[in-house]
C-alpha positions, 0 to 999 in steps of 0.5 A: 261728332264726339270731340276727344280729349287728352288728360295726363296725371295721377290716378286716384278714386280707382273702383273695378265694377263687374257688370253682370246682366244690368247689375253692377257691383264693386269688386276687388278683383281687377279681372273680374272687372268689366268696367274701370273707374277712376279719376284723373285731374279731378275728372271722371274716367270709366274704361271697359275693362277688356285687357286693360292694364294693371294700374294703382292709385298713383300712377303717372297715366295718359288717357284719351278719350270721348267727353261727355256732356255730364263732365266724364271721360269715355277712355280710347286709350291708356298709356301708364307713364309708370309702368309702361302699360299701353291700352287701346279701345275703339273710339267709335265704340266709346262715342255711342255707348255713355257710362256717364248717361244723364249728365 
């Protein structure tokens, strides 16, 4: 079973990636995003980007989520410490898909 964990700090590194089919590209649009990238502590953290809330580099978050075996983080769910912002997605979804596969 997948073990959860939760990390709080500063958002750096943030990338928005647009999925389409299998390409992905980097965009500067957040709602053109399907995935979120972004560092928290150090740590690696990607996101579908399904209503996920607003947040810049620099904000004070809390992100639980599914750890991989290459380092990363699969977010559950984001609460901005900043703005307020909550997100939620589903645990289990995270647990069987990998954005971090081969690591």
């Amino acid at each position: 079973m997948a073990k959860n964990e939760t990390l709080r700090g500063p958002v750096s590194n943030l990338k928005y990636i647009e999925k389409t089919g299998r390409t992905m590209r980097y965009t500067e649009k957040a709602e053109d995003a399907t995935i979120v990238n972004f560092e928290v502590d150090g740590r690696a953290i990607a996101a579908m980007s399904i209503d996920f809330p607003t947040i810049t580099e620099g904000d004070d978050v809390e992100v639980t989520g599914v750890a991989s075996r290459g380092g990363g983080m699969e977010a559950a769910r984001l609460h901005n410490h900043t703005t307020g912002a909550d997100w939620q997605f589903n645990p289990r979804s995270a647990a069987r898909r990998s954005f971090f596969r081969g690591g």
